[in-house]
C-alpha positions in Angstrom: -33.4 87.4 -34.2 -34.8 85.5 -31.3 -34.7 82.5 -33.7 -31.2 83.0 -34.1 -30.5 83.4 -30.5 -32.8 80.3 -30.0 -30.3 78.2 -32.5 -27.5 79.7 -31.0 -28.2 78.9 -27.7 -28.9 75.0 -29.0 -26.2 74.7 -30.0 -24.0 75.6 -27.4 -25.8 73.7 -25.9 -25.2 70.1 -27.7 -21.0 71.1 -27.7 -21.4 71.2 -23.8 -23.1 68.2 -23.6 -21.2 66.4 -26.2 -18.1 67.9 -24.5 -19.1 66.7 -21.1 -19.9 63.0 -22.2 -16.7 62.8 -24.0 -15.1 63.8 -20.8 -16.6 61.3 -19.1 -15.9 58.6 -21.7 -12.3 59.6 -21.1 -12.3 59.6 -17.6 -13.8 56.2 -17.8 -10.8 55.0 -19.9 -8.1 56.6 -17.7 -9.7 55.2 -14.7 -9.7 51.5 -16.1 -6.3 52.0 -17.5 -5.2 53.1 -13.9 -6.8 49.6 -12.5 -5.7 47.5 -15.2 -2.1 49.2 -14.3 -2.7 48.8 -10.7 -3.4 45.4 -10.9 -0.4 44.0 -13.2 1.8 46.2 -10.7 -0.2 44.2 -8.1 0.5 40.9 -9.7 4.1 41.5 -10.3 6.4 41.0 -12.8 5.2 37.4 -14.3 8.5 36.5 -15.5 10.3 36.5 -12.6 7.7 34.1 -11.1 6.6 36.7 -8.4 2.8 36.8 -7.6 1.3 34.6 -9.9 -2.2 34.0 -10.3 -3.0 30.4 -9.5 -6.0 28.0 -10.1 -7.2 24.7 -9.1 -9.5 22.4 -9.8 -10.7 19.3 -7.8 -12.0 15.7 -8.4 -15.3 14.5 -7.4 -13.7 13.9 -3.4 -14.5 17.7 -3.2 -11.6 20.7 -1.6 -12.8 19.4 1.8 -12.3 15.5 1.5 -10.0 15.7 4.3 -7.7 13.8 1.7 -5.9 14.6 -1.8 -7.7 17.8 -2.7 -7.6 19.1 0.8 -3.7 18.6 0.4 -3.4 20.1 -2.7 -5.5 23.1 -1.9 -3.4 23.8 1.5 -0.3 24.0 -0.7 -1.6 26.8 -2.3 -2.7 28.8 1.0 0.7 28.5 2.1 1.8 29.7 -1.6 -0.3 32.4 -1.2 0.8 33.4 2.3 5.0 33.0 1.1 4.8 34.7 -2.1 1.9 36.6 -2.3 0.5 34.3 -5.2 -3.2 34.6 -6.0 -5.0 31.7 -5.4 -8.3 30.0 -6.0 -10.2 26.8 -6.9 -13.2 25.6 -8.8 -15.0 22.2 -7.0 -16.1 19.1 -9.4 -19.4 17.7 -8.5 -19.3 15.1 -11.5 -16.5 13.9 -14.0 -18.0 16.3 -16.8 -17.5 19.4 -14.2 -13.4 19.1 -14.9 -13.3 21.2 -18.9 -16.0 23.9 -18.0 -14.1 24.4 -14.7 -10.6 24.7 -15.9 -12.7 27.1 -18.9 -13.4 29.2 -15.5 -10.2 29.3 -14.6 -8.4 30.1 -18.0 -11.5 33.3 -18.3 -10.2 34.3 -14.9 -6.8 35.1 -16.2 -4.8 32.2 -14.6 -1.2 32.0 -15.1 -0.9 28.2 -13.4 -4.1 25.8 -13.8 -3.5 23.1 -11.2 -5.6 19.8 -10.6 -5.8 16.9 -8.3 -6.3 13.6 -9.8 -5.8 10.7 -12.6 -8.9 12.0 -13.7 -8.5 15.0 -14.8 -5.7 13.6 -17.3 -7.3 14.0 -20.4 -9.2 17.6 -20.0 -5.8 19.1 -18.4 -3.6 17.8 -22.1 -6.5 19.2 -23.9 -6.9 22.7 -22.4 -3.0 22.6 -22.2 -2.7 22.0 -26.0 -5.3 24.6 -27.0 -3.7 27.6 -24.6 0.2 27.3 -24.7 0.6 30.7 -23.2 -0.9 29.1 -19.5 1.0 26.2 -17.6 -0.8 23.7 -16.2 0.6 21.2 -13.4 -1.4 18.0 -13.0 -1.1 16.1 -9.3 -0.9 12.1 -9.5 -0.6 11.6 -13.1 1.8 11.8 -15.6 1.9 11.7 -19.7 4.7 10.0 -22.1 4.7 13.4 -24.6 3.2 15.9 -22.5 3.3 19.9 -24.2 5.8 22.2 -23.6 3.2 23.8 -20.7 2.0 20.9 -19.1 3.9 19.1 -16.3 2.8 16.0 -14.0 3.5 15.2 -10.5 3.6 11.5 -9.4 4.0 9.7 -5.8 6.1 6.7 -5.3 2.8 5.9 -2.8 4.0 2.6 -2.6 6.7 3.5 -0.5 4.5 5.0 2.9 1.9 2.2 1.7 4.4 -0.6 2.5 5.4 1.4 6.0 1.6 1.3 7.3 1.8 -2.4 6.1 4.4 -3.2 8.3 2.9 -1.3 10.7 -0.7 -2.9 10.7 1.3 -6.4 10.0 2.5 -5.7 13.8 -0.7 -3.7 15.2 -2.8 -6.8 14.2 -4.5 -9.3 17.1 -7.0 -11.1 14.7 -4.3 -11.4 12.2 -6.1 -10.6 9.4 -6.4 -6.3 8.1 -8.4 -4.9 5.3 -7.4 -2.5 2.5 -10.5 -0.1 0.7 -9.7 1.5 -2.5 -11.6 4.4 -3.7 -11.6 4.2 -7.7 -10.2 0.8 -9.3 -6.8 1.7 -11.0 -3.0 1.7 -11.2 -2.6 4.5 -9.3 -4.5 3.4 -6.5 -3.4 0.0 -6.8 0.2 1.1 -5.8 -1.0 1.8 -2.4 -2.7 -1.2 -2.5 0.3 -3.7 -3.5 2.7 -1.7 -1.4 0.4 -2.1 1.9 0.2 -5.9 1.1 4.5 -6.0 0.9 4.3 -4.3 4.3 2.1 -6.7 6.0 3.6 -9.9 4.7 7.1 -8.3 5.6 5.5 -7.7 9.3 3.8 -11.7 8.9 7.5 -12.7 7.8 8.7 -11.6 11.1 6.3 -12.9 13.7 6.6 -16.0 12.1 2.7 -15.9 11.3 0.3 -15.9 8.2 -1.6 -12.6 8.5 -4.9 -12.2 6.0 -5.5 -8.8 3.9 -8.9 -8.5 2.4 -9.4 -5.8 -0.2 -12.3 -3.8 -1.7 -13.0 -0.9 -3.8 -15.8 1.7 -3.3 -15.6 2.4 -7.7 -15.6 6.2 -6.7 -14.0 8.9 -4.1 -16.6 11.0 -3.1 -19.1 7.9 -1.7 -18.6 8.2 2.3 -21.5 5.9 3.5 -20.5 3.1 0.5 -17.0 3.3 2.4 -18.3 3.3 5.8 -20.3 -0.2 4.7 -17.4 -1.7 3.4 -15.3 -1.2 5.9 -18.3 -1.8 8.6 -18.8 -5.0 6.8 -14.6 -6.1 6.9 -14.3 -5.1 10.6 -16.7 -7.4 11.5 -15.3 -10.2 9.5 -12.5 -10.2 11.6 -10.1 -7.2 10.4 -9.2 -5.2 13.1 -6.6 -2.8 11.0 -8.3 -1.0 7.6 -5.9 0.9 5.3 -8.1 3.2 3.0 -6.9 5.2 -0.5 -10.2 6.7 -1.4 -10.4 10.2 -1.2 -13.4 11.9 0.5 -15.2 8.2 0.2 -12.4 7.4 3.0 -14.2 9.8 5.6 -16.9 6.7 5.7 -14.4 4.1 6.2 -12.5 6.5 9.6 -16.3 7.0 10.3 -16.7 2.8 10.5 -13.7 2.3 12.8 -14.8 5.3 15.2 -18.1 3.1 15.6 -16.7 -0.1 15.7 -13.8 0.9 18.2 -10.7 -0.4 15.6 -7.4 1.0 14.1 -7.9 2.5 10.9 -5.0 3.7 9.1 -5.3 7.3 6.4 -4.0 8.2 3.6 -2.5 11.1 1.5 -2.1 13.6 4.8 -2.1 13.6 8.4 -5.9 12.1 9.3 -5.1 11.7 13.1 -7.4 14.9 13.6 -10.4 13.6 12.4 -10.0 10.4 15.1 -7.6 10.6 17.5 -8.1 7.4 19.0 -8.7 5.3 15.8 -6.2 6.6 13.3 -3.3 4.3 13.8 -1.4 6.6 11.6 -1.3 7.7 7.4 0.2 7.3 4.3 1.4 10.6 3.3 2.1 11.5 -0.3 1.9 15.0 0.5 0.2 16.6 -2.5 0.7 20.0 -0.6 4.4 20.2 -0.4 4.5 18.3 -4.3 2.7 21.5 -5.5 4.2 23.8 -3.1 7.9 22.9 -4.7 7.1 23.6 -7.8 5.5 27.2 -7.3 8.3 27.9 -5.2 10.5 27.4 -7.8 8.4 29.5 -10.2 8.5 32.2 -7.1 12.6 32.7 -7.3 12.3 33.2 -11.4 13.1 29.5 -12.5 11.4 27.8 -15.6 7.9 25.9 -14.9 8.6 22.3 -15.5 6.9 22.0 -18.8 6.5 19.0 -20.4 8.6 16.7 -17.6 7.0 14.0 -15.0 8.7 15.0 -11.7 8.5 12.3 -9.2 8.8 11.9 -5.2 9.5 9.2 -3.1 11.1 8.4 0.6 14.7 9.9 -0.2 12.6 13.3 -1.0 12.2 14.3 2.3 8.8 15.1 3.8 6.8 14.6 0.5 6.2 10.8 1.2 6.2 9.1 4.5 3.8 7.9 7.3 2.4 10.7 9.5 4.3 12.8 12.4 1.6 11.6 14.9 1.9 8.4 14.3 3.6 7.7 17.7 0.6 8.7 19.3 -1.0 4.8 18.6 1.9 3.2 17.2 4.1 1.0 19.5 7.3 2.8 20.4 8.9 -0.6 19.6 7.0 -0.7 16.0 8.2 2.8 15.0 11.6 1.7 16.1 11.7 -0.5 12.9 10.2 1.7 10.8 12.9 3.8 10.8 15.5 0.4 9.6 12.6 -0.5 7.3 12.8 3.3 5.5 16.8 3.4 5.3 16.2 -0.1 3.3 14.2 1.5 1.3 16.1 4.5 0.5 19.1 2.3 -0.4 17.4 -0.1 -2.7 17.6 -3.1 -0.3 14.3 -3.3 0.2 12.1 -3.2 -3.6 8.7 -2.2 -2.6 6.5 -3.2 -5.4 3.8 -1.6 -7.1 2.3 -3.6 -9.4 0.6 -6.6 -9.3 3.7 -8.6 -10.8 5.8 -6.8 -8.7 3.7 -8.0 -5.8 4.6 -11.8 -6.9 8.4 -11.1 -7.2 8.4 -10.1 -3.9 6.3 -12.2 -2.5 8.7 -15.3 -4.1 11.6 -13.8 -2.6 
């Protein structure tokens, strides 16, 4: 009898225990169905575009380079703070940093994989190819046959570049200015060609020859290789530097600080980091190119798969040279500016951006 009652008792008590930790189990469920629930309700209904969940994912230069990431990355703070979009980023120390980082992203459950740079070209198509159910927007470069989830933005850089010409052209005493590049190629060499167009334009005008000497750093993340270039031009004579290369440009701001010249920045508004040296920038606002296109996105239109969209001075604020530039610049200098843009808006003036382009004009 007691073993009975002993059995009995047993196995009462395994029911209650299995009871209780099938309870729990449940419980368990219901409470990470409830997050799961709270969280798409959280992230809003996807295909109208409303809070989407955004990634990015820098070059080398870094999301403080006080340059093209930097731009790109406030873009998507003030996506974040108009339409509620989740955003984040993922910073590349080295080139082989760009597939494990946009991996990061895509395991994160991004809707929108963003990146900053000609760089990141080739791991953006792939990752875009092998996960057609994520769009991904690449800043500064653009493809011939992109995927139907895969858009690129491009700057008509040579535009502002020929602007800061002209305005170095004018700024010049020593009659000779220097141009640093950050990584050799095409689409740093539009900056390049169209700052040259501007000086000559400037040298056209004063009825004088005026000298640009140009260098590349082969990277955009080396400050003190920038800083020794443009150490190096300034005291061979240049008392105007243009740079276009990224973080590496901090050393090159850094140079003219020491050696009490103009320098002139690039990509945003660099007058903050010298007030007294930054003659003015070269904006090709990566922030308001990214900013369009999620906005767009925000208000239920299609992402822009599979097209190159494209921005120059007729665009608005996305290209141009910088709001403070009349702190340094001549009030008479910025006067022509404003002639020199409506040319260029209309087509009268052809700024170039390659190096043939750069001999037309410069026969004409």
């Amino acid at each position: 009898m007691k073993k009975r009652s002993l059995l009995l008792a047993v196995m009462m008590l395994s029911i209650f225990v299995l009871t209780a930790c099938g309870g729990a189990s449940n419980d368990k469920a219901a409470n990470d169905n409830k997050a799961a629930n709270n969280a798409a309700a959280d992230a809003g209904d996807k295909k109208d575009g409303e809070k989407l969940k955004v990634g990015f994912v820098t070059d080398e230069g870094g999301i403080n380079d006080q340059s093209f990431n930097q731009g790109v990355w406030e873009g998507l703070q003030k996506v974040h703070d108009d339409f509620g979009f989740e955003v984040s980023y993922q910073e590349s120390k080295e080139a082989n940093d760009y597939a494990p980082n946009i991996e990061t992203l895509l395991e994160a459950g991004n809707d929108v994989i963003v990146a900053a740079g000609f760089n990141l070209g080739d791991a953006m198509l792939e990752a875009a190819e092998a996960n057609p159910d994520v769009q991904f927007l690449i800043v500064d470069y653009t493809y011939e046959n992109a995927p139907d989830n895969l858009a690129g933005i491009q700057f008509k850089a040579e535009e502002p570049s020929f602007l800061v010409g002209y305005i170095a052209g004018l700024t010049t005493e020593t009659n000779k200015v220097g141009f640093v590049g950050g990584q050799e190629s095409t689409v740093i060499q539009v900056f390049e060609y169209g700052y040259k167009a501007g000086v000559d334009q400037a040298a056209k005008e004063k009825g004088q020859k005026v000298e640009v000497v140009s260098q590349y750093v082969g990277n955009f993340s080396d400050a003190a290789k920038g800083k020794s270039i443009a150490t190096n031009m300034y005291q061979q004579g240049c008392d105007v530097i243009f740079h276009a290369s990224g973080g590496a440009g901090d050393g090159v701001i850094e140079a003219a600080k020491d050696q009490d010249k103009w320098v002139i920045g690039v990509d945003r508004d660099q007058n903050d980091i010298a007030p007294d040296n930054v003659l003015t920038s070269a904006m090709k606002r990566a922030d308001s190119a990214v900013y369009k296109v999620l906005e767009s996105m925000s208000k239920g239109e299609d992402f822009p798969g599979g097209q190159n969209l494209s921005y120059g001075l007729k665009d608005g604020d996305t290209v141009d040279i910088a709001p403070t530039s009349d702190k340094n610049v001549k009030p008479e200098i910025l006067d022509k500016i404003k002639t020199i843009k409506e040319k260029i808006v209309k087509g009268e003036i052809k700024v170039p951006a390659t190096a043939e382009d750069y001999k037309n004009f410069e026969a004409k």
